[in-house]
C-alpha atoms as a printed R data frame, in Angstrom:
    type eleno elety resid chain resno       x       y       z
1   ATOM     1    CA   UNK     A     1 -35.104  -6.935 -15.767
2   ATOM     2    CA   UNK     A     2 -34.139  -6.232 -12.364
3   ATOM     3    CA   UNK     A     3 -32.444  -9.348 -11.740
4   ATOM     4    CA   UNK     A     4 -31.177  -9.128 -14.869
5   ATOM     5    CA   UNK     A     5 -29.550  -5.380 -13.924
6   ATOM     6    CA   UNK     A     6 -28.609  -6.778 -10.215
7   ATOM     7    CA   UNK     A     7 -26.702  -9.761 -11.653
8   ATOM     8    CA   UNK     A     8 -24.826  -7.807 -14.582
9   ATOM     9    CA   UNK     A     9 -23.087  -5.446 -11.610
10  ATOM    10    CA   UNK     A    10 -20.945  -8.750 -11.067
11  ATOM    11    CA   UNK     A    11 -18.906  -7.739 -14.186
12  ATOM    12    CA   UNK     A    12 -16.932  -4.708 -12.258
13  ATOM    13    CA   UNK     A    13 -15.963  -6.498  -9.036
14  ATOM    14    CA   UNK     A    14 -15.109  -9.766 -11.209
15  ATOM    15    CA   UNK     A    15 -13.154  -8.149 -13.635
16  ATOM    16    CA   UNK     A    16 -10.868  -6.313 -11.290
17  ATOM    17    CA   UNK     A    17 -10.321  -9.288  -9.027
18  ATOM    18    CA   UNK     A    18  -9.029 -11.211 -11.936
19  ATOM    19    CA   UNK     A    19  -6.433  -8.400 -13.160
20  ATOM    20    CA   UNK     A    20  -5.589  -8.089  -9.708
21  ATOM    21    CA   UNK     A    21  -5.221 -11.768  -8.848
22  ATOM    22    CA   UNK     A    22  -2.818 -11.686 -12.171
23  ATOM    23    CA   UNK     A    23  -0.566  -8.662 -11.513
24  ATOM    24    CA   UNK     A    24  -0.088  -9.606  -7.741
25  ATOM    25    CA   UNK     A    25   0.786 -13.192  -9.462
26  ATOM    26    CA   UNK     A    26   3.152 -11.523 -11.002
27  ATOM    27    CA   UNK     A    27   4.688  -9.080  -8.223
28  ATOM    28    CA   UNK     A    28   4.903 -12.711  -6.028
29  ATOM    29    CA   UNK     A    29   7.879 -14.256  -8.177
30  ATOM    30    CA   UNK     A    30  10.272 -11.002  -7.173
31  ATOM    31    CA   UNK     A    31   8.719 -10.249  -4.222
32  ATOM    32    CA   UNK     A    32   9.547  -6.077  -4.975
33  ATOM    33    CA   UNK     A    33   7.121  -3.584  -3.457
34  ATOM    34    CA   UNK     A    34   5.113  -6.184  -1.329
35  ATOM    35    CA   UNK     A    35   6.775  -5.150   1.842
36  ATOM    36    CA   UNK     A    36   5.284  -1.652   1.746
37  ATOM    37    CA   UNK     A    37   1.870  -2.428   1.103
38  ATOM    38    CA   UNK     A    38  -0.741  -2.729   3.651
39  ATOM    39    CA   UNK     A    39  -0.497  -6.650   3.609
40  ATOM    40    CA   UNK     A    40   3.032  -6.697   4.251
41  ATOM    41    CA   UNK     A    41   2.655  -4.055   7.342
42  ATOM    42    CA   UNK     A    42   0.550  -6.357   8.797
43  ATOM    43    CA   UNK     A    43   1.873  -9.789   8.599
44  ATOM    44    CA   UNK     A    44   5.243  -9.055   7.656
45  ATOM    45    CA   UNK     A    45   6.628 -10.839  10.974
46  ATOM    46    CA   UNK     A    46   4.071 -13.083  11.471
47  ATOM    47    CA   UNK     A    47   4.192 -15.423   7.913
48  ATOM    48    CA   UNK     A    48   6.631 -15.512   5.430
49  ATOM    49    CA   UNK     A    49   4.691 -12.638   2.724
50  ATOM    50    CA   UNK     A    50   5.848 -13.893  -0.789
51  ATOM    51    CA   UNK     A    51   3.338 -17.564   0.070
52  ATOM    52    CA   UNK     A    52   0.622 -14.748   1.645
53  ATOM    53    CA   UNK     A    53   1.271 -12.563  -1.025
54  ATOM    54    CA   UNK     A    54   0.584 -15.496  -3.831
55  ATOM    55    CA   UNK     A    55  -2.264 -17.150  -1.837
56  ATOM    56    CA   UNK     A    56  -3.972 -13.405  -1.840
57  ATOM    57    CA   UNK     A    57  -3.390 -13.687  -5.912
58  ATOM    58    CA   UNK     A    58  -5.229 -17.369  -6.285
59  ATOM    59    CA   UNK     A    59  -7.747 -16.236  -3.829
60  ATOM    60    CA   UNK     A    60  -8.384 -13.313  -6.120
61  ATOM    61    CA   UNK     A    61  -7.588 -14.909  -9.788
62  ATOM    62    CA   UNK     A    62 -10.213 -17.639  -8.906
63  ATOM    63    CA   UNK     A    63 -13.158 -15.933  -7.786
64  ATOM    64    CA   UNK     A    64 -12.925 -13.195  -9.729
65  ATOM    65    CA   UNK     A    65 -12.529 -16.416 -13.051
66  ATOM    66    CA   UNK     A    66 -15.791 -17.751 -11.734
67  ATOM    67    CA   UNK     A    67 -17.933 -14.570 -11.665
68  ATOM    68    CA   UNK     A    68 -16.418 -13.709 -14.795
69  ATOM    69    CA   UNK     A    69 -17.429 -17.309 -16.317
70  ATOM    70    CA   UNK     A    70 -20.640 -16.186 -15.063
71  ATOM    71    CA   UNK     A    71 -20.915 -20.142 -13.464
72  ATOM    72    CA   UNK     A    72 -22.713 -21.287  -9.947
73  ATOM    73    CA   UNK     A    73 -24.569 -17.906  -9.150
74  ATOM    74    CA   UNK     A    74 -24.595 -16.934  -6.987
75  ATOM    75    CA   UNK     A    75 -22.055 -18.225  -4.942
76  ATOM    76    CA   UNK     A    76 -18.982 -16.722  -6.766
77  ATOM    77    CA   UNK     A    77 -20.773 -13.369  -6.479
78  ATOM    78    CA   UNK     A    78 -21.247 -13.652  -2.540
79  ATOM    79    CA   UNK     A    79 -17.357 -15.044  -2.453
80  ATOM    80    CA   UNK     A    80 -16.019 -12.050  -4.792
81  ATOM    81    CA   UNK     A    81 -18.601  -9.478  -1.751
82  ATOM    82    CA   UNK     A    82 -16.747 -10.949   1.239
83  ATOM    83    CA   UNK     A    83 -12.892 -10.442  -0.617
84  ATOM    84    CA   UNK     A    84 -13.697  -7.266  -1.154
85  ATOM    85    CA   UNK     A    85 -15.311  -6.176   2.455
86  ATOM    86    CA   UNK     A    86 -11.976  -7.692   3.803
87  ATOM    87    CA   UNK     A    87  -9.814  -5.636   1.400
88  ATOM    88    CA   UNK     A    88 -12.034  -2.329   2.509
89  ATOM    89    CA   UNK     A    89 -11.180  -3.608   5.986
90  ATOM    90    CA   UNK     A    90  -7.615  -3.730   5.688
91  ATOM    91    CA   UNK     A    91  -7.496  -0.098   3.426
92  ATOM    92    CA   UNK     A    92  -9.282   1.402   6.831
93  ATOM    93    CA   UNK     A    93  -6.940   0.134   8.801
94  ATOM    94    CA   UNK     A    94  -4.050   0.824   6.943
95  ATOM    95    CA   UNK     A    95  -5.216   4.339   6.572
96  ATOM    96    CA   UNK     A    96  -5.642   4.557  10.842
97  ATOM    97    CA   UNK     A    97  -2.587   2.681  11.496
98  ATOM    98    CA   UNK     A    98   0.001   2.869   9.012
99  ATOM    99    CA   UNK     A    99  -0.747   5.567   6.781
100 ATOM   100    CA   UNK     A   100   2.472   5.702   4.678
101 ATOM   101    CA   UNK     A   101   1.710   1.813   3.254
102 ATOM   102    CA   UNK     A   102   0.751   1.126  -0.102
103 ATOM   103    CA   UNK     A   103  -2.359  -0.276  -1.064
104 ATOM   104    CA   UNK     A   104  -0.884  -2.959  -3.358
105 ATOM   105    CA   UNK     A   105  -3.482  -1.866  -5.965
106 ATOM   106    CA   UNK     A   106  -3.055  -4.261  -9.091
107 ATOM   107    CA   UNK     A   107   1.004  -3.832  -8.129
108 ATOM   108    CA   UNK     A   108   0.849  -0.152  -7.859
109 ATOM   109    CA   UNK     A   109   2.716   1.419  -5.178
110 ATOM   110    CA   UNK     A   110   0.374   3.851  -4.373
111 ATOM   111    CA   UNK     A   111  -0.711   4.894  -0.869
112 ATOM   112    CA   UNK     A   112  -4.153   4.515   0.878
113 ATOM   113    CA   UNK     A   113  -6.490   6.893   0.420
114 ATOM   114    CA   UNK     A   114 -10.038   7.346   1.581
115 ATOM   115    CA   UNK     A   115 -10.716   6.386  -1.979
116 ATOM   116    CA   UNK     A   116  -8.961   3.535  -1.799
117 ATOM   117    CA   UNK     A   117 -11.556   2.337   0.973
118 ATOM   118    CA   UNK     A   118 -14.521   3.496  -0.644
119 ATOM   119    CA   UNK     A   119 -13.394   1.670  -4.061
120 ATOM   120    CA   UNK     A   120 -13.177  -1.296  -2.381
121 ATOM   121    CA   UNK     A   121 -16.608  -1.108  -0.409
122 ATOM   122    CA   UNK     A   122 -18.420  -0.081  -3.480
123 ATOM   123    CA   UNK     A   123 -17.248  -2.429  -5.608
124 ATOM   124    CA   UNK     A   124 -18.059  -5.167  -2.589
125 ATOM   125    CA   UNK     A   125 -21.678  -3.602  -2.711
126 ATOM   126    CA   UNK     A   126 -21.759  -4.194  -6.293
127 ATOM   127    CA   UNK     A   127 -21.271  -7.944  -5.888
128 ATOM   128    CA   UNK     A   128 -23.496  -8.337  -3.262
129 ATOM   129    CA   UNK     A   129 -25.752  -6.658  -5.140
130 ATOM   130    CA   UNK     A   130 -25.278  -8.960  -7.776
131 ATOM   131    CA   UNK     A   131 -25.386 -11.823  -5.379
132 ATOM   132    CA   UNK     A   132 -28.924 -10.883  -4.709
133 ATOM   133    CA   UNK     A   133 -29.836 -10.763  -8.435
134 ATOM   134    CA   UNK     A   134 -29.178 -14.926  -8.646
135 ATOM   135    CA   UNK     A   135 -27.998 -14.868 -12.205
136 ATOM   136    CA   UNK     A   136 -24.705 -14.861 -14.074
137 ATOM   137    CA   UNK     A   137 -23.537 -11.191 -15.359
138 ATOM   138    CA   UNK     A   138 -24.332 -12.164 -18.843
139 ATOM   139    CA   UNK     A   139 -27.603 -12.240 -17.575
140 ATOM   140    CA   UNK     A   140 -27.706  -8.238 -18.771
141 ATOM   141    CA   UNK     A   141 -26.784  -8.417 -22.235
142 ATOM   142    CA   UNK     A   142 -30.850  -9.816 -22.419
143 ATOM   143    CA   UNK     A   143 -32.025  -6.698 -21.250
144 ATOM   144    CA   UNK     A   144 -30.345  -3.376 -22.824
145 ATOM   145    CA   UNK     A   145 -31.808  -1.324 -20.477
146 ATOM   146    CA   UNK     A   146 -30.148  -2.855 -17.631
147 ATOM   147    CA   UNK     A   147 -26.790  -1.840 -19.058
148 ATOM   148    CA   UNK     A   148 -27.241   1.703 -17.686
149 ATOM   149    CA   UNK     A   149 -26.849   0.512 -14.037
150 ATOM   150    CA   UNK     A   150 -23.719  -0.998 -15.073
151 ATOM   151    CA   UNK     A   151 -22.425   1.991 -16.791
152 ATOM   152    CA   UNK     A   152 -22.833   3.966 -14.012
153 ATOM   153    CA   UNK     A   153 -21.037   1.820 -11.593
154 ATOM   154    CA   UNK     A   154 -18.202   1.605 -14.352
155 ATOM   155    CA   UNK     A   155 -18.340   5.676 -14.482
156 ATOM   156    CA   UNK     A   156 -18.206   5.699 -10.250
157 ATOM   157    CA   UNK     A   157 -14.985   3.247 -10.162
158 ATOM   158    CA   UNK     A   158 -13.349   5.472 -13.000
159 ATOM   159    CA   UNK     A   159 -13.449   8.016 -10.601
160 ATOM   160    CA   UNK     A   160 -12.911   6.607  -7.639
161 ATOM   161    CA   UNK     A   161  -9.679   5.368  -9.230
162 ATOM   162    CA   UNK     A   162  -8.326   8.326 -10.419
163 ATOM   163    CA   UNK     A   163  -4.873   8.273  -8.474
164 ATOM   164    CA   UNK     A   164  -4.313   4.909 -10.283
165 ATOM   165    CA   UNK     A   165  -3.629   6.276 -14.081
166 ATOM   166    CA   UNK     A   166  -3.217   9.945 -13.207
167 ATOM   167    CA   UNK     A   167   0.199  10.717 -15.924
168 ATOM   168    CA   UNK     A   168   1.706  13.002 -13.979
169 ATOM   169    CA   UNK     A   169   1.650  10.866 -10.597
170 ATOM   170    CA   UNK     A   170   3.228   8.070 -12.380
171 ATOM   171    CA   UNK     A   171   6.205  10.734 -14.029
172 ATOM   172    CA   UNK     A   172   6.315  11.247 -10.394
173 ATOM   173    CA   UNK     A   173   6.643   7.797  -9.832
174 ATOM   174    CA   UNK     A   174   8.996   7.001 -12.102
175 ATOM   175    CA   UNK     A   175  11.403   9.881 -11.483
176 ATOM   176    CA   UNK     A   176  11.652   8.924  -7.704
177 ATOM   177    CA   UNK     A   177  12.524   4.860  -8.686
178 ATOM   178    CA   UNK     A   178  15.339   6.856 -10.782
179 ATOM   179    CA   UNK     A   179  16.605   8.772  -8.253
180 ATOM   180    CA   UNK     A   180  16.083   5.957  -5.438
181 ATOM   181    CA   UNK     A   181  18.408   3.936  -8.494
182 ATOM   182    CA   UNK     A   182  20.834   6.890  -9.181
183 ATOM   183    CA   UNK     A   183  21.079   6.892  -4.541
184 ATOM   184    CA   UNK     A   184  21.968   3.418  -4.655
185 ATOM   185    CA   UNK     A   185  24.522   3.911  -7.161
186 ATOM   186    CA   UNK     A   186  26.295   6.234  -5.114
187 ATOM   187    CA   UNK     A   187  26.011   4.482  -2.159
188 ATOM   188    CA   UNK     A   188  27.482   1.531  -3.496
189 ATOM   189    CA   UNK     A   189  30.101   4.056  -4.775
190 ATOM   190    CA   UNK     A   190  31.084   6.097  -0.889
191 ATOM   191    CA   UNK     A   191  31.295   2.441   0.563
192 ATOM   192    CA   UNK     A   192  33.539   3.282   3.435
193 ATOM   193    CA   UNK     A   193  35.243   2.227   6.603
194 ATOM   194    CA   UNK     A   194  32.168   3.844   8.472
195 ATOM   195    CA   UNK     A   195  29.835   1.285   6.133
196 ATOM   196    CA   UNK     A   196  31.705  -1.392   6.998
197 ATOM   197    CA   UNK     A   197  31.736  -1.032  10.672
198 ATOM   198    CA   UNK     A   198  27.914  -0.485  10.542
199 ATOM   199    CA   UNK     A   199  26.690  -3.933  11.509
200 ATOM   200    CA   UNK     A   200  23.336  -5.307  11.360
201 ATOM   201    CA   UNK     A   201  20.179  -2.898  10.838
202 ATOM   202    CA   UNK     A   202  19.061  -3.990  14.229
203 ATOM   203    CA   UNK     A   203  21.887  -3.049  16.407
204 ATOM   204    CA   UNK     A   204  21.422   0.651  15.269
205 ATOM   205    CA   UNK     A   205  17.440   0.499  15.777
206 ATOM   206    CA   UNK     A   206  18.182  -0.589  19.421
207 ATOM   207    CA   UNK     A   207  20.312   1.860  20.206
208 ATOM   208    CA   UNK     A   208  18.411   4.835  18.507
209 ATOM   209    CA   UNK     A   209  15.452   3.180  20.486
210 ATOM   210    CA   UNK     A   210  16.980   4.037  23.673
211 ATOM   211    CA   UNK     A   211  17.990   7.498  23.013
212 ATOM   212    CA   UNK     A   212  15.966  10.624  23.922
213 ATOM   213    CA   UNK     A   213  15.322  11.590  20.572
214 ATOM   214    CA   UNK     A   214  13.302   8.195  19.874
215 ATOM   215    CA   UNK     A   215  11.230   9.613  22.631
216 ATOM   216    CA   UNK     A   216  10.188  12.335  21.734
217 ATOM   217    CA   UNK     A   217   9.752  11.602  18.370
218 ATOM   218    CA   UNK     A   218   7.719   8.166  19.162
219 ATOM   219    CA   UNK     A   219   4.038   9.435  19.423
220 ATOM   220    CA   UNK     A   220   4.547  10.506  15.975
221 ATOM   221    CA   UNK     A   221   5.528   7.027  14.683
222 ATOM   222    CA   UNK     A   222   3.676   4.044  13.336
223 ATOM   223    CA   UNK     A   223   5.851   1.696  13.512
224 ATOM   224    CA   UNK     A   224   8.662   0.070  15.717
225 ATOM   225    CA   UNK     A   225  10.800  -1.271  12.724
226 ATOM   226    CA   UNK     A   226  11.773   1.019   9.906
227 ATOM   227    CA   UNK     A   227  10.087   0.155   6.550
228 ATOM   228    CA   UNK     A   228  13.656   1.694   4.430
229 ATOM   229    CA   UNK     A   229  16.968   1.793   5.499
230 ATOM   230    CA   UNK     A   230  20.578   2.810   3.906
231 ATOM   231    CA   UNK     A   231  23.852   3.636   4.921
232 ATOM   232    CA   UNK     A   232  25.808   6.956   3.674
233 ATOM   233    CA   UNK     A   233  29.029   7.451   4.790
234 ATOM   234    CA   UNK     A   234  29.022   7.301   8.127
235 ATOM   235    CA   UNK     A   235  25.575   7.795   8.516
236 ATOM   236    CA   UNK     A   236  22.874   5.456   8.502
237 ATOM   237    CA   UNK     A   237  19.039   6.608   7.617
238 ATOM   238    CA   UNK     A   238  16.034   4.802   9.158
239 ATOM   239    CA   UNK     A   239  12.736   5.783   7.458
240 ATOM   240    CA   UNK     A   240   9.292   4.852   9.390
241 ATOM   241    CA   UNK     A   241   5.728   5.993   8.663
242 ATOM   242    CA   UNK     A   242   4.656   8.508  10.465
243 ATOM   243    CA   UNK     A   243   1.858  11.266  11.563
244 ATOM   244    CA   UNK     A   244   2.740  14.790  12.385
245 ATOM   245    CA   UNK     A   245   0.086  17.282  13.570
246 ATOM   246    CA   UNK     A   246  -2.824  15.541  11.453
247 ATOM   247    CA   UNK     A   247  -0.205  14.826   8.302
248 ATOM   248    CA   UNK     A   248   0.797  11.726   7.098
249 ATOM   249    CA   UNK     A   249   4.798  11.760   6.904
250 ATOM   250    CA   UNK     A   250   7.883   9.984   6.967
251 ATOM   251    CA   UNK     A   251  10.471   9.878   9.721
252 ATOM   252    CA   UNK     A   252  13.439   9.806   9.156
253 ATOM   253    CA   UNK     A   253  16.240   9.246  11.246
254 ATOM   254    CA   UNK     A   254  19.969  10.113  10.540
255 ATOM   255    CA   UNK     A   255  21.876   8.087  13.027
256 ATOM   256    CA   UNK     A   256  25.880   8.606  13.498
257 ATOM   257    CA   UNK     A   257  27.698   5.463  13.574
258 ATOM   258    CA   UNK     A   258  30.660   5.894  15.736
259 ATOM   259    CA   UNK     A   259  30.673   5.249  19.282
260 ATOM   260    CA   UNK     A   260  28.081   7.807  20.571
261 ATOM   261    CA   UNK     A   261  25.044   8.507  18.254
262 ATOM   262    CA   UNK     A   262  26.012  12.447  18.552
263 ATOM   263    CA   UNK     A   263  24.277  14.576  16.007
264 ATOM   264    CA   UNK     A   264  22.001  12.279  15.582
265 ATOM   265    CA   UNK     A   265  18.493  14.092  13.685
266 ATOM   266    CA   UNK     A   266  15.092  13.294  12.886
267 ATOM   267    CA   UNK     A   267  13.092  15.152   9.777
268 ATOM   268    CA   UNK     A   268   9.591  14.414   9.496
269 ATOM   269    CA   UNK     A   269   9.027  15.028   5.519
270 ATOM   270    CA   UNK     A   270   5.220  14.967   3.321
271 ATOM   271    CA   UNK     A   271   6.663  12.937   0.732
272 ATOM   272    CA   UNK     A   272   3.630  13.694  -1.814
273 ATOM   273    CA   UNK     A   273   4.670  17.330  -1.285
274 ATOM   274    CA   UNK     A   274   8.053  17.401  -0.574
275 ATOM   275    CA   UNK     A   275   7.898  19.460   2.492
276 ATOM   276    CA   UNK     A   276   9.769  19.089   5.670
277 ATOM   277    CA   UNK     A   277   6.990  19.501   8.607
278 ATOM   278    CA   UNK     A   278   9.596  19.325  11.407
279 ATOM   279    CA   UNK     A   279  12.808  18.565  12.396
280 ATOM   280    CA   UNK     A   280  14.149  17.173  15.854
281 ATOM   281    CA   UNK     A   281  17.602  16.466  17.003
282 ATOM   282    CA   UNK     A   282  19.465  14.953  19.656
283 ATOM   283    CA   UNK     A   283  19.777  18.360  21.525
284 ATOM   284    CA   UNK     A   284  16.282  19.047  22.126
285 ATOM   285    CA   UNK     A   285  16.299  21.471  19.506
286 ATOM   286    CA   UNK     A   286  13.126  21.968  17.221
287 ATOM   287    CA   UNK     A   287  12.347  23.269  14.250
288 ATOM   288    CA   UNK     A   288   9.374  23.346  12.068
């Protein structure tokens, strides 16, 4: 029976590769929201992230398939243990180094969490775990008794999960992608002679990057290219993830695009809470 209750734990970690594998199957034909996950922080310059983004989606669509078939125990297990230790890997260090990226959770664009990480470990424990057992999952529906372990590790990843299906998070959710829609509505409306003469996305990051502002504001910032940009009048806003005094925040910059960058600002803003934590601008002026 313990083998039996070992191997059956494979069910969890198999079933939620293979949604996974499908929905970021999915996300890979539009490419939308991959560049703010973790995934895309990381090798966003290095390989093109639509082919990364599908390879991560057959990587996870067939192993999770196999454990599911409950076929060749117990390698699929082991394979489905070592996915998931990477993916705890890269929530850690997307929580240390970039803590405004999503997790790319089954397409969700929700951020890392510490129970993002601990999701992911647990449910690699649970194939390894299963791994050890030798069998198939099915191997549990012999032994009814052996369904309780599994019900409690379904119970723990309910949990865990939480931020995933709360219903007012994803009202939230939804009435930001409306107002990010209803922003670039008007933007395409105010398009200006200030727009116009804005030039590429780059030119502006270069110059901002030379400024005082930048540095003072840099050993609050994650990043050294923006993850959002727009232009507004004759203003153009640069958005990077940030960390101000222990919070996880988002810079962002309001650069003037005339000559000189005068008045140019930086707010860093708790998006889950709305708050402004501080602002800087090009003065030296402070306020929190």
């Amino acid at each position: 029976m313990l083998s039996a209750a070992l191997s059956g734990l494979a069910f969890w970690p198999g079933l939620l590769l293979a949604v996974a594998g499908v929905v970021k199957a999915r996300q890979a034909r539009t490419g939308d929201g991959i560049a703010t996950t973790v995934v895309g922080r990381l090798v966003g310059r290095r390989m093109p992230l639509r082919p990364t983004w599908t390879a991560i989606a057959a990587v996870e669509l067939g192993v999770g398939g196999l454990v599911l078939s409950a076929q060749l125990a117990p390698w699929p297990e082991a394979a489905a243990g070592l996915v998931l230790a990477v993916a705890a890997g890269l929530a850690f260090w997307g929580l240390r180094t970039v803590p405004g990226a999503d997790c790319g959770c089954f397409g969700l664009r929700k951020r890392v969490r510490p129970k993002t990480i601990i999701r992911a470990a647990l449910l690699s424990a649970l194939a390894f775990a299963a791994a050890a057992g030798g069998e198939g999952w099915t191997a549990v529906l012999r032994h009814p008794a052996a369904l309780v372990p599994l019900a409690a590790a379904g119970v723990a990843l309910v949990w865990l999960s939480s931020e995933l299906y709360n219903p007012t998070e994803a009202v939230q959710a939804a009435t930001m992608r409306q107002a990010r829609y209803r922003k670039a509505q008007l933007r395409r409306a105010r398009y200006s002679a200030c727009e116009r003469r804005a030039g590429p996305v780059e030119r502006t990051v270069a110059g901002l990057q030379r400024t005082d502002l930048w540095q003072r504001a840099r050993p609050y910032i994650a990043a050294e290219e923006p993850t959002e940009h727009w232009v507004e009048g004759c203003t153009r806003l640069l958005c990077y993830p940030a960390v101000y005094e222990g919070e996880s925040a988002t810079a962002v910059f309001a650069v003037n695009l005339g000559l000189r960058q005068h008045g140019t600002t930086v707010a860093f803003v708790n998006e889950e809470e709305q708050r402004v934590l501080a602002r800087l601008d090009a003065k030296g002026a402070a306020a929190s």
